[in-house]
N, C-alpha and C positions, 0 to 999 in steps of 0.2 A: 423518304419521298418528299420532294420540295413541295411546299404550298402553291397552289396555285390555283386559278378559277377556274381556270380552262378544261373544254370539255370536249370529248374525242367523241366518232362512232368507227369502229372496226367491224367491217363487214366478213365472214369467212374467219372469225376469231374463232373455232373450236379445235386450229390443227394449222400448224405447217406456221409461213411468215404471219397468217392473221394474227397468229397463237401469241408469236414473240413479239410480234408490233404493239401488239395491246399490253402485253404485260410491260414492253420499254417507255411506253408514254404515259403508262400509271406512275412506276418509278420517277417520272419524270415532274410528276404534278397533273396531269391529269385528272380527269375523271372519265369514265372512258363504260361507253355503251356497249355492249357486245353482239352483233349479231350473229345469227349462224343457224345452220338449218335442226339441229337437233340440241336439247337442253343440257343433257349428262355433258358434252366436251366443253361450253359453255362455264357451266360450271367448275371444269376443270381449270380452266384459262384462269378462271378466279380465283381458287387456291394457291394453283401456281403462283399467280402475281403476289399472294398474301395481302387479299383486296378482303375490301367488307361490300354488303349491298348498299355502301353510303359513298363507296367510289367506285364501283365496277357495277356495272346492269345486265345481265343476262338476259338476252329477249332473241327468244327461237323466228328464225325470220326464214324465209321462202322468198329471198332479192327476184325471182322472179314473180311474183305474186305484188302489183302492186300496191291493194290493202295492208299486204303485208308491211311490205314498206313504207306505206303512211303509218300505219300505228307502231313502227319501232322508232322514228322521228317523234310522232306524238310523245312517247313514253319518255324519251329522253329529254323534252325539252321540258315535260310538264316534271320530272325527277331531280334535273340537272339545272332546268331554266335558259340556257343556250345552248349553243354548238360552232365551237370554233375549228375543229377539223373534223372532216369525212376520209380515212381511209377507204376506199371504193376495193375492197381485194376481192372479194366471191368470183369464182369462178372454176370451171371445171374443164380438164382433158376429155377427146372423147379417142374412141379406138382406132387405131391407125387404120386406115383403108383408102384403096387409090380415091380420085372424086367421082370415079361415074358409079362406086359402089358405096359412096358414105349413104346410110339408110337416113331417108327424110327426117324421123322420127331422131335422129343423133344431131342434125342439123338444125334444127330446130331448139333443142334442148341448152346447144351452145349457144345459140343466138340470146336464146329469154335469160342465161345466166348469167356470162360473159359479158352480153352488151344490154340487152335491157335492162336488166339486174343493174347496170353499172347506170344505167341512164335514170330509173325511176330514182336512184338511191340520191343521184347529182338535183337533180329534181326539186325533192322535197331539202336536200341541203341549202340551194339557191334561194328556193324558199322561205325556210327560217334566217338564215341568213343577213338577207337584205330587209328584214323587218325587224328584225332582234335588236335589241341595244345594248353596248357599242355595236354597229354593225358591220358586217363582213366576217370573213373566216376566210379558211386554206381547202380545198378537194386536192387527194390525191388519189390521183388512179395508178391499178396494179398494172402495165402495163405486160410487156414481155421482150425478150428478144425477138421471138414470135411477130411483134410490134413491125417488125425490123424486115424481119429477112426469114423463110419460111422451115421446118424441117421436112422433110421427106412424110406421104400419108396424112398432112395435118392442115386437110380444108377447113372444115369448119373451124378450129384455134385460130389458127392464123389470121383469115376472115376478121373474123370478131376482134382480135388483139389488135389487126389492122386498123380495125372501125375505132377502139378507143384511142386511138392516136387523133382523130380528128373529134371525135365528143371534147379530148383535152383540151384541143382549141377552141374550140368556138366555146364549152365553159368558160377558157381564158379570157378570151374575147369580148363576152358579155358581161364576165365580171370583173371588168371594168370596173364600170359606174356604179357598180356597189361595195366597192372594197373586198372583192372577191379573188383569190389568188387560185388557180390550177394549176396542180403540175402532174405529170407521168414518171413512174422509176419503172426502168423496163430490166428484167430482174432474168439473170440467166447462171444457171445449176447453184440454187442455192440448193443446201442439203438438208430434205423433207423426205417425208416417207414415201412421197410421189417422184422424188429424184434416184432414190435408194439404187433402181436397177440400173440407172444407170452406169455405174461401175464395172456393172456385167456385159455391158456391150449396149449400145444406141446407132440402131439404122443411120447411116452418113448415107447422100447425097447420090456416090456413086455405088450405093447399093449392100457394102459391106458394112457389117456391125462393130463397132469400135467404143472400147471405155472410155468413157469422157471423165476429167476434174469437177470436181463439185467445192463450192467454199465454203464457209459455217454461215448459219443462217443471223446469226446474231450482226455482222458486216449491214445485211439489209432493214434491221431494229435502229441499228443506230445512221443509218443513211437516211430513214423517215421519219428520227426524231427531229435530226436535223433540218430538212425540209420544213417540218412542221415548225419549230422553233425559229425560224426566220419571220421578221417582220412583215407586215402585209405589202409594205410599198419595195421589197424585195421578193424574187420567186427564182424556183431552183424549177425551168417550164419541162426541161426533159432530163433526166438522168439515166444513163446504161450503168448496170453494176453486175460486174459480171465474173467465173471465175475465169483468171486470165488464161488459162490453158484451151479454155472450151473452147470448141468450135462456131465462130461467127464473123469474124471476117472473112468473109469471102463462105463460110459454113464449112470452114478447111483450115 
């Protein structure tokens, strides 16, 4: 692992791109926060990475719970002393179903996780940020293809992955004037446990279930180290990474 000062938070690090992100930017020199809504996968990311608690932080977080989210920024800044990247990833799928039948109670759930989740995290990052010294830092959010262009049954994601497209900017926007960089990687069939069916068939457009390509999840580790690893007076604002087979231009 190179030395380095710098200090990561990965949000959704117990499983799938959080998992690998976190462990690519410890190797990378990092030091790198963990959150995630349960401790045991947490802790696994840490093994994995072959971290100690003196460069990896385990801290059980509820991104939609805004306390929560102030005391996993507290912890990390009072642990680490700054914060120069925010991976923004948490977020959650809900059940396919047409919109006049998604249950409030699903619509809901996406919103606090997906975008709120994604907004209180940017929040308290802006925050330490532009106060910290040296100051400024990088946000990236997990955007989607999603972001883009919709699949079949998937109001509320799409929704929500819509709305992170615009939180990106206007963070951009305003961080400006504080040496504040955003950007969005909008991430389509990487191969997670949550992709796995896909192979088996994924609802297409005109109603028929079709196997999509998937690509290894490691292409999106080192596309956000990169990102992150750019200087602040450069920014990577949007990037699609995606496997090239899948379905998205045109969703065909």
């Amino acid at each position: 692992m190179a030395g380095t000062d710098k200090v990561a938070i990965v949000t959704g690090a117990g499983s799938g791109i959080g998992r690998v992100v976190a462990i690519a930017l410890h190797r990378d020199g990092y030091r790198v926060g963990l959150a995630g809504r349960r401790r045991e996968p947490l802790e696994e990311t840490l093994a994995l990475a072959g971290a100690t608690s003196d460069t990896m932080l385990p801290l059980p977080t509820d991104v939609a719970d805004p306390l929560d989210v102030r005391a996993l920024f507290k912890n990390v800044n009072q642990t680490f002393g700054r914060l120069d990247v925010l991976f923004n990833n948490a977020g959650i799928f809900t059940p396919a179903a047409p919109i006049e039948d998604v249950p409030v109670e699903q619509w809901r759930k996406a919103v606090d996780i997906n975008l709120s989740g994604a907004f209180y995290c940017a929040q308290e990052a802006v925050q330490l940020m532009k106060t910290q010294s040296p100051k400024g830092g990088r946000i990236i959010n997990n955007g989607s293809i999603s972001a883009h262009t919709p699949r079949p049954l998937s109001a509320p994601y799409t929704a929500t992955k819509h709305a992170i497209t615009g939180l990106t900017k206007q963070i951009a926007l305003e961080g400006r004037a504080h040496n504040i960089a955003c950007s969005q990687i909008d991430i389509g069939n990487a191969a997670t446990e949550m992709t796995e069916r896909f192979a088996a068939g994924v609802l297409q457009a005109d109603g028929e279930k079709r196997p999509e390509p998937l690509m290894d999840i490691q292409h999106v580790a080192s596309a956000v180290v990169y990102m992150a690893s750019l200087p602040l007076d450069a920014n990577v604002l949007f990037m699609t990474l995606k496997a090239t087979a899948m379905p998205f231009e045109g969703r065909g």
